[in-house]
N, CA and C of each residue as an Amber inpcrd file, in Angstrom:
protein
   633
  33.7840000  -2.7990000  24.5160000  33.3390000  -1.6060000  25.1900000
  33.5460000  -0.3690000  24.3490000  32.8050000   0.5590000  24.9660000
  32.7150000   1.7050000  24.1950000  31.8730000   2.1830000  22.8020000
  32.4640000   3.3140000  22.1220000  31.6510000   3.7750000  20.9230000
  31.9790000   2.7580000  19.8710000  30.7650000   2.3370000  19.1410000
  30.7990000   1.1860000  17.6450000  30.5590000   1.6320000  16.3230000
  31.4360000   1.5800000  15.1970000  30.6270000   2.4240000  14.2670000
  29.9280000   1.6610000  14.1650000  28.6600000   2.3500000  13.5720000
  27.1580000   2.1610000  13.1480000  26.8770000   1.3860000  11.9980000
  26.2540000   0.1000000  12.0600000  25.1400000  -0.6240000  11.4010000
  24.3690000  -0.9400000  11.1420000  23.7470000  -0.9260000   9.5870000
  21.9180000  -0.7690000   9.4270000  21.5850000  -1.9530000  10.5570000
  22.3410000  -3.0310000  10.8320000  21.4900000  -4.2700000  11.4160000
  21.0920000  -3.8190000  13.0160000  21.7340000  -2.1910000  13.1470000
  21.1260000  -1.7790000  15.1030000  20.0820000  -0.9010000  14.8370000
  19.5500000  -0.6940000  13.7660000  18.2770000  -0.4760000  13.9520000
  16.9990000  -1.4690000  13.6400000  17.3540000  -2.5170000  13.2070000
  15.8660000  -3.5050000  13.0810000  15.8230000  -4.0300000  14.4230000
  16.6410000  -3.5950000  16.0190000  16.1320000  -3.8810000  17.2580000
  15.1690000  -2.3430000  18.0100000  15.4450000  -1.5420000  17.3150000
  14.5250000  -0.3200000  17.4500000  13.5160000  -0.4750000  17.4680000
  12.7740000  -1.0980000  16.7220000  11.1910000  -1.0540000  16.3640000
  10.3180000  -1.8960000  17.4380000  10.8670000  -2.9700000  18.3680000
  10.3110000  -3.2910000  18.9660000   9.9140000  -2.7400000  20.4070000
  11.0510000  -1.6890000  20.5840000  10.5920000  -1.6930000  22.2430000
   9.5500000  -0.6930000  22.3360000   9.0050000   0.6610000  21.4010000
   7.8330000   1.3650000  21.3340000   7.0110000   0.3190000  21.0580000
   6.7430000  -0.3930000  20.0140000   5.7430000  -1.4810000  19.8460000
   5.3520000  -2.5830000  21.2240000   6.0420000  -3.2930000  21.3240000
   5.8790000  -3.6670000  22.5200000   5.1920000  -3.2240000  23.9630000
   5.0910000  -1.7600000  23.8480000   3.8230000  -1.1500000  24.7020000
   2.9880000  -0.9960000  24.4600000   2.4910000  -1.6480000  23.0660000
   1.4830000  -1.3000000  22.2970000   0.5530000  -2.4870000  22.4460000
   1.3740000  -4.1770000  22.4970000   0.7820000  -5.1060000  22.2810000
   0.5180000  -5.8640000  23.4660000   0.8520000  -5.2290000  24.6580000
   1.4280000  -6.1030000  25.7880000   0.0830000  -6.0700000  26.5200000
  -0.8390000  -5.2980000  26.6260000  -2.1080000  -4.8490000  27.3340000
  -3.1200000  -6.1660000  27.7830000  -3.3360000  -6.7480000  26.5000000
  -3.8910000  -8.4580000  26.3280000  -3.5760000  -9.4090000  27.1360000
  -2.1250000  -9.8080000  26.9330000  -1.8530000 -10.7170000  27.1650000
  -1.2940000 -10.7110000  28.8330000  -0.8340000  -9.0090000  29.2250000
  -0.7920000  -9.1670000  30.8820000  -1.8710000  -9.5100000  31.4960000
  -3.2670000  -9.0180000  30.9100000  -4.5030000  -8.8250000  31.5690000
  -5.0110000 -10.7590000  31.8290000  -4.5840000 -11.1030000  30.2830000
  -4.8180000 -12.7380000  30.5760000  -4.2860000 -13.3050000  31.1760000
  -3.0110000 -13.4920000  31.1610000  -1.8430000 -14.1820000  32.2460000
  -2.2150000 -14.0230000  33.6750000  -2.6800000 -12.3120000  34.1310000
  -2.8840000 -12.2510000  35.0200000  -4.2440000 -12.9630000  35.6280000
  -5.2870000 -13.0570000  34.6680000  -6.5340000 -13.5230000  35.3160000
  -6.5980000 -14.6760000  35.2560000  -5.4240000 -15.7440000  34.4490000
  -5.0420000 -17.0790000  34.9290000  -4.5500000 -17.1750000  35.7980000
  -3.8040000 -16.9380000  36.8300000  -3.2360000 -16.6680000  37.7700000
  -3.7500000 -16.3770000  39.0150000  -5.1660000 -15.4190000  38.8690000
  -5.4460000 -15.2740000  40.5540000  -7.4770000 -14.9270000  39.6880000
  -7.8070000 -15.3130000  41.1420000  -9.3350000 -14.8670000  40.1220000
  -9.5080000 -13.5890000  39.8450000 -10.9500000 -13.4060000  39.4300000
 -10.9010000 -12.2730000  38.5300000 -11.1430000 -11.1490000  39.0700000
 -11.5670000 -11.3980000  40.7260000 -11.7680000  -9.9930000  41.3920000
 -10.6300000  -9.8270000  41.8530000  -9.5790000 -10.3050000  41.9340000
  -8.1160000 -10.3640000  42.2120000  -7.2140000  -9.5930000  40.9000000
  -7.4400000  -9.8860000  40.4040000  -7.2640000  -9.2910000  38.8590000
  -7.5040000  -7.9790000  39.0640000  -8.3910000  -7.6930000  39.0860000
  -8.9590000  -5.9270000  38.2840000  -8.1600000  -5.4420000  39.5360000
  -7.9270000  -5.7590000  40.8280000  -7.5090000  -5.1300000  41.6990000
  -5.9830000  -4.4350000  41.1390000  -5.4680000  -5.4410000  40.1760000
  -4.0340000  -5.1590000  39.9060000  -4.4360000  -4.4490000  38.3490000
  -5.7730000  -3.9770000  37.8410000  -5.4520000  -4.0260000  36.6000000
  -6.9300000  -3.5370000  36.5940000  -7.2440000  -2.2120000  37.3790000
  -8.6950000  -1.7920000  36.5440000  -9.1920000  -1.3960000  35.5580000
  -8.3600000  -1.3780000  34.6010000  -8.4810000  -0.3420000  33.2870000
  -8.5960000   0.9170000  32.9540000  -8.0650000   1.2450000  34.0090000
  -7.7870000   2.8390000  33.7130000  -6.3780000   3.4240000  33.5190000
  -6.9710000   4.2610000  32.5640000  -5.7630000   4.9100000  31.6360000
  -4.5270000   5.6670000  32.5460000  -3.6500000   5.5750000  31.8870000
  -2.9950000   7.6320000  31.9750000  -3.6170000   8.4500000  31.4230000
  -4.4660000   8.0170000  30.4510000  -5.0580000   9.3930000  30.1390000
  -6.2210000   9.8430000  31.2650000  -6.3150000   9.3140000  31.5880000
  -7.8110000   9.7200000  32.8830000  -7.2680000   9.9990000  33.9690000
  -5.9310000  10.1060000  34.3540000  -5.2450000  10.2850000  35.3920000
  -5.5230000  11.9650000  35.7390000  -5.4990000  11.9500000  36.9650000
  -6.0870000  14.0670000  36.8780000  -5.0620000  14.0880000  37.9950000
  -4.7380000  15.6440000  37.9290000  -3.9170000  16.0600000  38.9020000
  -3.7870000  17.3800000  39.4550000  -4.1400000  17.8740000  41.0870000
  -4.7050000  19.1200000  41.5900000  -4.1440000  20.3030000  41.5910000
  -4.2570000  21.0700000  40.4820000  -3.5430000  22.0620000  40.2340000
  -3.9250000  23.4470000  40.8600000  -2.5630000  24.1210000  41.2460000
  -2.4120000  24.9430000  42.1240000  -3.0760000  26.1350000  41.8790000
  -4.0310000  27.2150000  42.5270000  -4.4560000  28.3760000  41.3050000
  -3.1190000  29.6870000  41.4110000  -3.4910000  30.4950000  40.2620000
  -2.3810000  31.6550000  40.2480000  -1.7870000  31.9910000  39.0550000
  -2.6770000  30.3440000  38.4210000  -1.6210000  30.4990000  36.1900000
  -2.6920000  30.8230000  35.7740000  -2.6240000  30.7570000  34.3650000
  -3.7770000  31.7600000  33.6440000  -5.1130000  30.7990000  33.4000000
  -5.8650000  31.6430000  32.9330000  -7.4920000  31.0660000  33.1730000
  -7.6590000  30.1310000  32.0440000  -7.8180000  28.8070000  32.2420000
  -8.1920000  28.0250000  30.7790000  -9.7680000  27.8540000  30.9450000
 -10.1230000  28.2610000  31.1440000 -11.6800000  28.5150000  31.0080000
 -12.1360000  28.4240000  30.0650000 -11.5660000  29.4170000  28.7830000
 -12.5930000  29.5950000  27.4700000 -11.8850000  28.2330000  26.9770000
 -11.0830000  27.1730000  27.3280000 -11.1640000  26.3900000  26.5240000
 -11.4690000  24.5010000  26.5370000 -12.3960000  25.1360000  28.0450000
 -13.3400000  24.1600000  28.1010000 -14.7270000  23.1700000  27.4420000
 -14.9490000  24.5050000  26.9380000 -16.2130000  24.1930000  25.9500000
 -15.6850000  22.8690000  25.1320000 -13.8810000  22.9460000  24.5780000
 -13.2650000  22.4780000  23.3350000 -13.1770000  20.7090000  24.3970000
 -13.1620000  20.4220000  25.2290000 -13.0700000  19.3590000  25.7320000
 -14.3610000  18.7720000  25.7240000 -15.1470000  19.5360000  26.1720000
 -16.5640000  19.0730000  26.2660000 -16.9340000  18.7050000  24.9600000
 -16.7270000  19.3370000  23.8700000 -17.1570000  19.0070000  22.3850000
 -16.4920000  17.5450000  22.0820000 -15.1470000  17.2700000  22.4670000
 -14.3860000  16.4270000  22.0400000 -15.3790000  15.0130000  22.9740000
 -15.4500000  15.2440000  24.4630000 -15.9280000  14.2260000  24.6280000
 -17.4570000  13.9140000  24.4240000 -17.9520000  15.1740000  23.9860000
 -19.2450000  14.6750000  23.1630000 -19.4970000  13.8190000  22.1460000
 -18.2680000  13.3870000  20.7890000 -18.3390000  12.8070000  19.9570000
 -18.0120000  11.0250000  20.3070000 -17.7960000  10.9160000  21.7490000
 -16.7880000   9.6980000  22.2370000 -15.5280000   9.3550000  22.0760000
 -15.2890000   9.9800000  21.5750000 -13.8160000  10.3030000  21.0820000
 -12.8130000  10.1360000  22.6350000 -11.3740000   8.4990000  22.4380000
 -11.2110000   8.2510000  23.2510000  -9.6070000   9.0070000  23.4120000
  -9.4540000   9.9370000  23.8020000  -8.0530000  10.9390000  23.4560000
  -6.8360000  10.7530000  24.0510000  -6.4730000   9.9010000  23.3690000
  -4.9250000   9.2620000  24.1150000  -3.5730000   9.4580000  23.3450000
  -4.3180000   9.5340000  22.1800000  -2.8790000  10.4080000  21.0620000
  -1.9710000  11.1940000  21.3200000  -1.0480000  11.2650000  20.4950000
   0.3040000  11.5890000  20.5180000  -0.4100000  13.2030000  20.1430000
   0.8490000  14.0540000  20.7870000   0.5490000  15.8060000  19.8830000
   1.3670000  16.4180000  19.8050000   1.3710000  17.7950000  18.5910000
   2.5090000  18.5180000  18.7520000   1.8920000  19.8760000  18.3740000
   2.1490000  21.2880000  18.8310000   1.9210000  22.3080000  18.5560000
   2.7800000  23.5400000  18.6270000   2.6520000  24.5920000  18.0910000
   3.7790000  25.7330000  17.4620000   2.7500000  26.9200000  18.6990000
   3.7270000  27.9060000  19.5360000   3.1120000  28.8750000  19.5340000
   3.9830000  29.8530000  19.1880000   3.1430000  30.7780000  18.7110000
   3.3770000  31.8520000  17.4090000   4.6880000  32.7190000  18.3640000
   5.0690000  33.5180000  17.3080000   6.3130000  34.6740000  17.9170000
   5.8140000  35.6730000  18.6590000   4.7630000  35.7700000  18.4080000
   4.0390000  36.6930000  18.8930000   3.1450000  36.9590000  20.2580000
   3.4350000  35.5930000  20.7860000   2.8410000  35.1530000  22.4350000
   4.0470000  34.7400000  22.3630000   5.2050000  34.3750000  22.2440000
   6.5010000  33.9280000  23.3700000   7.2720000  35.1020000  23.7660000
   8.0640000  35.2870000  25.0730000   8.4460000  36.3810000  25.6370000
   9.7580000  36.7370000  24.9110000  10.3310000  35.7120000  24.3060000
  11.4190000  35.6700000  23.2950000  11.1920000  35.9730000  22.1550000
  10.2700000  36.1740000  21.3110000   9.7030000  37.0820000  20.4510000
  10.0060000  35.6280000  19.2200000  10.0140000  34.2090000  19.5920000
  10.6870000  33.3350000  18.8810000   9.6960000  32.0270000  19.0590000
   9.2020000  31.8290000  17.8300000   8.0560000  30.7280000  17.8980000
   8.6330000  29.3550000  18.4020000   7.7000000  28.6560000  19.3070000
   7.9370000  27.5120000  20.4380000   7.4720000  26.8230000  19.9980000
   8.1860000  25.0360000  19.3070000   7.4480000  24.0820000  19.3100000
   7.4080000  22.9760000  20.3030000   6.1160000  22.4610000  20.8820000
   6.0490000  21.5350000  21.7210000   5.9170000  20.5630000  20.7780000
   6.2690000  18.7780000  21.7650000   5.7980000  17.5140000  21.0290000
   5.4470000  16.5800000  22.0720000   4.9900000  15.8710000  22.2650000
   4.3330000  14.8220000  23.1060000   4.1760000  13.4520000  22.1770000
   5.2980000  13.0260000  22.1870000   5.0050000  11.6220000  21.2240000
   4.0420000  10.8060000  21.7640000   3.9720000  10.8360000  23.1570000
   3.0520000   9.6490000  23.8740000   3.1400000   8.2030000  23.9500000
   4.7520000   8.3050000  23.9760000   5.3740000   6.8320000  24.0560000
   5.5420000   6.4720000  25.6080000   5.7570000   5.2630000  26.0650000
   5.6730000   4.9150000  27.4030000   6.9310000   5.1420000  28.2080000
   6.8480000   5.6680000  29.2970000   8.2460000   5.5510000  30.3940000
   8.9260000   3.7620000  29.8970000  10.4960000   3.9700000  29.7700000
  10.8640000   2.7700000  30.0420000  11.9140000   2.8930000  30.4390000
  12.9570000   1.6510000  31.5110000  14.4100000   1.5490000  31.5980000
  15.1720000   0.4990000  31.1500000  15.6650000   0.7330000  30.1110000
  16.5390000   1.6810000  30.2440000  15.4480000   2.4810000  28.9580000
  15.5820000   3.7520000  28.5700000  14.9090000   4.3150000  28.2820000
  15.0280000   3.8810000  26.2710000  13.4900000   4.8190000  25.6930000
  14.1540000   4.4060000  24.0670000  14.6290000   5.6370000  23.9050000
  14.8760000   6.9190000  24.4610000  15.1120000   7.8460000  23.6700000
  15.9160000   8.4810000  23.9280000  17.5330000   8.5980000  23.7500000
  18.6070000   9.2840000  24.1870000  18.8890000  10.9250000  23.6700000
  19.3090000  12.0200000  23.9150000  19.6720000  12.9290000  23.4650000
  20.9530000  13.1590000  22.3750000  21.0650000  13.3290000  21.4230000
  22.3010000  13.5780000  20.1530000  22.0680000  14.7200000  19.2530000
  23.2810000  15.1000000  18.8460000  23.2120000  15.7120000  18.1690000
  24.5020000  15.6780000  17.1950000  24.6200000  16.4160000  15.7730000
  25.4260000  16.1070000  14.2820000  25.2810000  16.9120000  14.0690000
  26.7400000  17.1390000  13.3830000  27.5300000  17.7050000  12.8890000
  27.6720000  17.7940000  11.5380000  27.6480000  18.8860000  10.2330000
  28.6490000  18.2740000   9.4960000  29.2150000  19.6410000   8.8040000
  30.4170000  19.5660000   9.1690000  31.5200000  20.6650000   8.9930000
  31.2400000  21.1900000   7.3320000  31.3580000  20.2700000   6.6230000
  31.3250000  21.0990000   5.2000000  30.3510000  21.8910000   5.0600000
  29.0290000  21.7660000   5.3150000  27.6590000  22.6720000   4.7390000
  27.8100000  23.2830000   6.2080000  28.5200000  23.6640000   7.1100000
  28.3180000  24.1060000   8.6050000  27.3330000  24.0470000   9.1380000
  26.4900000  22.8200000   9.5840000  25.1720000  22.4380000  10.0730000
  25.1090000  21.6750000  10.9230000  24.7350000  21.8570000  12.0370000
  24.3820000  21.3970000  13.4880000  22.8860000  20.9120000  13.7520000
  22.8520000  19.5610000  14.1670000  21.3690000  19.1210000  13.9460000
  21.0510000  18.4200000  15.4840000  20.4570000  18.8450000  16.7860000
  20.4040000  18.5360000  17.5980000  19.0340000  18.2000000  17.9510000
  18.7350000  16.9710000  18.9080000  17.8210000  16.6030000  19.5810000
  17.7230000  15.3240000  20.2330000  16.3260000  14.5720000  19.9070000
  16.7090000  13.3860000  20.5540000  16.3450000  12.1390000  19.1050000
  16.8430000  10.6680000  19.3590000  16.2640000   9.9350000  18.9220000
  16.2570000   8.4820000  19.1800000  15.4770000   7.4210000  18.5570000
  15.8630000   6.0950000  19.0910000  16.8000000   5.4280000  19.3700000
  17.2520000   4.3700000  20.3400000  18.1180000   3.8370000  20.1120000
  18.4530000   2.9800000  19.2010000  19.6260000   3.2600000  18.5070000
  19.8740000   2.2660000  16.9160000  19.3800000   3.2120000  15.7560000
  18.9420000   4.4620000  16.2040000  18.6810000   4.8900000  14.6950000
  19.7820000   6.4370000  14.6680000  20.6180000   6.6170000  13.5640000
  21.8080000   7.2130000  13.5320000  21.2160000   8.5860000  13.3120000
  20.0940000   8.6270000  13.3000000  19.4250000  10.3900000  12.8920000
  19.0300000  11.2970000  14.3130000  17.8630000  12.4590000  13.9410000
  17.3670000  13.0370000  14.8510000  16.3200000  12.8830000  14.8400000
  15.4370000  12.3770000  15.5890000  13.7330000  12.0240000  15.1720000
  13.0570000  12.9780000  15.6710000  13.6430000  13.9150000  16.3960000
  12.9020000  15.1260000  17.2920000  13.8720000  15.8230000  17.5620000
  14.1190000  17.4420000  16.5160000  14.8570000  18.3400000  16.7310000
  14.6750000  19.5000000  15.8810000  16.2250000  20.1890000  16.1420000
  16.5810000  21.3850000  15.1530000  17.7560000  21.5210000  14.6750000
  18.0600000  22.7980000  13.7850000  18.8100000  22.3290000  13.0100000
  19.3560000  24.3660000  13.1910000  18.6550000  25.4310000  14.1270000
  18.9630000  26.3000000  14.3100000  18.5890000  27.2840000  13.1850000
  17.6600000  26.5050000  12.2790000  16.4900000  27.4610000  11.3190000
  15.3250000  26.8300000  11.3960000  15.3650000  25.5210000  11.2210000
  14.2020000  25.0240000  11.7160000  13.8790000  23.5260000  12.7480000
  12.5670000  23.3300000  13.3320000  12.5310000  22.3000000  13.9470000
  11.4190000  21.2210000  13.7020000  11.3350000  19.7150000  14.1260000
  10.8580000  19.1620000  13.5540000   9.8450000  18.4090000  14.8140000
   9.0760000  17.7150000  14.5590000   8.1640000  17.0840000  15.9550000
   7.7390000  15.6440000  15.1570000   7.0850000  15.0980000  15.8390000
   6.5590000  13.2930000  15.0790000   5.6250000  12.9780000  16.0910000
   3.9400000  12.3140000  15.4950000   3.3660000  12.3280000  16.5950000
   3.1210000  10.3190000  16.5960000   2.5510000  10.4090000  17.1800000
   2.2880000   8.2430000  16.6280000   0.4840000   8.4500000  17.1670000
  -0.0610000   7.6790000  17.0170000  -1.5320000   7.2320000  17.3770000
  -1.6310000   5.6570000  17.6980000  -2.6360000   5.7560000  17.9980000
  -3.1560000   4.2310000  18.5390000  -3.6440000   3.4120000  17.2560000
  -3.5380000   2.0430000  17.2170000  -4.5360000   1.3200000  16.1880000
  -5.3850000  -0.1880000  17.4680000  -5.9270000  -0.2230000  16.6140000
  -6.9330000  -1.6580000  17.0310000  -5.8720000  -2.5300000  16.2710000
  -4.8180000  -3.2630000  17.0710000  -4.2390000  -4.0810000  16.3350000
  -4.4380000  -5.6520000  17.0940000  -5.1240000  -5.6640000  18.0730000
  -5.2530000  -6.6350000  19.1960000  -6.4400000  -7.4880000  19.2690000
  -6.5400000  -8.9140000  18.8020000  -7.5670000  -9.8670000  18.5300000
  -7.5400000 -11.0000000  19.3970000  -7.6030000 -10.8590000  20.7580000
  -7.4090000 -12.1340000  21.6450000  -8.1230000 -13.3600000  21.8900000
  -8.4010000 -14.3680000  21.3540000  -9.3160000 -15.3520000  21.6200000
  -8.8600000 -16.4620000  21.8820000  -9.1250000 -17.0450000  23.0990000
  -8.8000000 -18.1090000  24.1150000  -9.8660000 -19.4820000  23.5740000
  -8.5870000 -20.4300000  23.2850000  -9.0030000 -21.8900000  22.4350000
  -9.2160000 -22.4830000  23.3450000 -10.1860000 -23.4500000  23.0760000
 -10.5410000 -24.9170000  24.1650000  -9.7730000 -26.0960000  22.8670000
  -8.2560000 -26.4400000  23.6050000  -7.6920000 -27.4040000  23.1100000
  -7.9800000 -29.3080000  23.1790000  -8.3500000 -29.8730000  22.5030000
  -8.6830000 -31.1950000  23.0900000  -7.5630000 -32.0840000  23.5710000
  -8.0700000 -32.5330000  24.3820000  -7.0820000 -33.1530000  25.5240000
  -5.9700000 -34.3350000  24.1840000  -4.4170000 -34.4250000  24.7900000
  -3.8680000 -35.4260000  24.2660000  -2.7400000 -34.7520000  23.4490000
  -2.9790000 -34.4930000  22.0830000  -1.4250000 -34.0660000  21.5380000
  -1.8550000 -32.6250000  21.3310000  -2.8260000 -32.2100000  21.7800000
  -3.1940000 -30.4830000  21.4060000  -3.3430000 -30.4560000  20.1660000
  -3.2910000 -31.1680000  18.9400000  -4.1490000 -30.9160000  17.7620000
  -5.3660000 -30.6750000  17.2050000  -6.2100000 -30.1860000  18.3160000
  -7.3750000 -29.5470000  17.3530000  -8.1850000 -28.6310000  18.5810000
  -9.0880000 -27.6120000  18.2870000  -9.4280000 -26.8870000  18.9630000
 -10.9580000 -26.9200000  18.7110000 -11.8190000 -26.5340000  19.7170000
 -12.9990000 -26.2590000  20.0350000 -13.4630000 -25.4980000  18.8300000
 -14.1860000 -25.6700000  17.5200000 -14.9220000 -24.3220000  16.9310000
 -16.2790000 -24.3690000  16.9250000 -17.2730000 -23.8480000  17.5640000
 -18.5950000 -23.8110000  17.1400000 -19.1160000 -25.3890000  17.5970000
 -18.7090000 -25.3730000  18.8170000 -19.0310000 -26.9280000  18.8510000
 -18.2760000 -28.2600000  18.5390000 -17.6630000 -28.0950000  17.6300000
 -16.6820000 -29.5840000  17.1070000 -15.3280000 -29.2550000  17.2890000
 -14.8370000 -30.3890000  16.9340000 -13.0720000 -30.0020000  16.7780000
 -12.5250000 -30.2080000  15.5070000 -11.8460000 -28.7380000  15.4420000
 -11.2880000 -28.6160000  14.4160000  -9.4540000 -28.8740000  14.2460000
  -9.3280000 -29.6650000  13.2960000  -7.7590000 -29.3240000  13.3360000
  -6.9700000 -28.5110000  13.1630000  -5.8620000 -28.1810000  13.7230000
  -5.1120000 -27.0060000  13.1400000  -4.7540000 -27.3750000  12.2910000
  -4.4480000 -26.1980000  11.1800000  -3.5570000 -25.9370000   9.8220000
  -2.3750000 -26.0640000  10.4880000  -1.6790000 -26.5690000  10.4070000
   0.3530000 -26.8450000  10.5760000   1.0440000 -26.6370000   9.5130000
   2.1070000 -25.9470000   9.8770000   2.9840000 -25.3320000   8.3660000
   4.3730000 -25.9480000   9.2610000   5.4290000 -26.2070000   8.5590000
   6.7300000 -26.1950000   8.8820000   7.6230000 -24.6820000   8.6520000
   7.9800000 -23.9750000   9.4280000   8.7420000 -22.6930000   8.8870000
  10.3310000 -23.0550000   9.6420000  11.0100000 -22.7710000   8.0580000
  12.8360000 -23.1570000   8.4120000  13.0320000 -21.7740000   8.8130000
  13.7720000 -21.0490000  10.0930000  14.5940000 -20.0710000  10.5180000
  15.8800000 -20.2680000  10.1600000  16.4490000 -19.6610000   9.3680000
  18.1200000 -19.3570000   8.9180000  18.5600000 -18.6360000  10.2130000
  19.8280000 -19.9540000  10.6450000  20.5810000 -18.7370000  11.5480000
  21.9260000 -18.4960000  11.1500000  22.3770000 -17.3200000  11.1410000
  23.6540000 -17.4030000  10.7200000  24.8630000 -18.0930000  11.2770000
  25.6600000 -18.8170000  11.0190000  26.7910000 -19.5440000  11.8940000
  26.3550000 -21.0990000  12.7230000  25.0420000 -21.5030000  12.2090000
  24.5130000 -21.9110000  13.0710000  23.2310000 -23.0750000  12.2220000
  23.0760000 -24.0800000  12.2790000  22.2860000 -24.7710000  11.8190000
  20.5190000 -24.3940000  11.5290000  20.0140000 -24.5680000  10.5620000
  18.8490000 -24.0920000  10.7780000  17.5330000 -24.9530000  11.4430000
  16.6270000 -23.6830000  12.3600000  15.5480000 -24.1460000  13.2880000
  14.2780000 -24.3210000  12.2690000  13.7250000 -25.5740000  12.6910000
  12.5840000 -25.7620000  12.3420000  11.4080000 -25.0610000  13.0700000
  10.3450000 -25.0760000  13.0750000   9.5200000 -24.4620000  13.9240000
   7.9460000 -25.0440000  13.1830000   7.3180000 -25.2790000  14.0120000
   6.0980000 -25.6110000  13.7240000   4.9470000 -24.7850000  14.1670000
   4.2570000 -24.2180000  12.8500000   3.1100000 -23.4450000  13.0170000
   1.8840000 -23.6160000  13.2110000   0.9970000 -23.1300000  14.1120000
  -0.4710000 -23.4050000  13.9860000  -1.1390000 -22.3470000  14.0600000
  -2.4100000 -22.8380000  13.0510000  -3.2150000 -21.5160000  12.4400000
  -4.9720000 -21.8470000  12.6200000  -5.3130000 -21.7190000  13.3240000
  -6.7690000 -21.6830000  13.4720000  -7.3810000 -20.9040000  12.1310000
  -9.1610000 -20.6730000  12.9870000  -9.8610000 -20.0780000  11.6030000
  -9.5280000 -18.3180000  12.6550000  -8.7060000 -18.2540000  13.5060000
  -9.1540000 -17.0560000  13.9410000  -7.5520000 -16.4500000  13.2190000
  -6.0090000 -16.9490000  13.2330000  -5.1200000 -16.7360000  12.3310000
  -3.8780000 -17.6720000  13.3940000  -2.6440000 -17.4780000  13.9320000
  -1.6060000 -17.8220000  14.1440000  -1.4990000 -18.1820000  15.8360000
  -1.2000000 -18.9420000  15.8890000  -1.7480000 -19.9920000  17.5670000
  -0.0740000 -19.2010000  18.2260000
């Protein structure tokens, strides 16, 4: 229990839990439409965003009017706007006479959450570095430092290729391609565990990549 000093090996569990909202979209949507039919499905899963989410705002704040046109342009090109953002407003519009940076990483709600609040210290150069950052990573990924501040945005990729095999009945060695059956490529891959004997694991690789 309690505080641990810090090891590079608690941050290679960092990287998965932002990722993991990234890849999960596929494979709920399939699971789920194995599971119940497909008008049963969309019921739990129409495809609509957070970003398309709207919400009825009260009047009395200032007029965003003139900067409608700038939406309309954006969704003129098809342009699907779900990205991460960050922007500075000047010293000169804040009532504090002290330029404001916003950030919107556009990472997903989770619990327990990835992003805790910290902040460092270090007495010799007298420098105070506060904000927030991942769990497992010993820095500030979003802060200041009381001269300056920093923001990080992420974007989307097409990283998601789902294609559902027709396996032939019996030991599952070969799959439906174009009509015939093809065998899988099989690799043997040894996993090193530490303290612990090593796992074999058996791979299969279609013509589409890793089964």
């Amino acid at each position: 229990g309690g505080a641990q000093p810090f090891a590079p090996s608690a941050s290679s569990g960092e990287e998965p839990a932002p990722l993991w909202d990234a890849v999960t979209d596929a494979w709920l949507r399939e699971a789920t439409g194995r599971e119940r039919a497909a008008r049963r499905a969309s019921e739990v899963d129409s495809g609509a965003s957070a970003a398309g989410a709207t919400t009825k705002v009260r009047g009395g704040g200032d007029d965003v009017g003139p900067f409608r046109h700038v939406s309309g342009a954006v969704r003129g090109r098809g342009w699907h706007v779900s990205n991460s953002n960050n922007w500075v407003v000047g010293p000169n519009l804040t009532e504090t006479g002290e330029p404001l940076m916003c950030n919107d990483p556009h990472l997903a709600l989770m619990a327990p959450s990835i992003w805790f609040l910290n902040g460092l210290r270090a007495r010799e150069d007298n420098m105070t570095v506060i904000g927030a950052s991942f769990v497992g990573l010993p820095g500030v990924v979003i802060g200041h430092n009381g001269a300056i501040s920093w923001a990080v945005t992420n974007t989307g990729a097409d990283v998601q290729d789902l294609y559902i095999m027709e396996e032939q009945a019996g030991d599952g060695s070969a799959y439906k391609y174009k009509g015939a059956w093809v065998k899988y490529n099989t690799t043997t891959e040894t996993i090193k565990v530490k303290g612990e004997a090593d796992v074999a694991m058996v791979v299969r690789r279609s013509v589409y990549g890793p089964v």
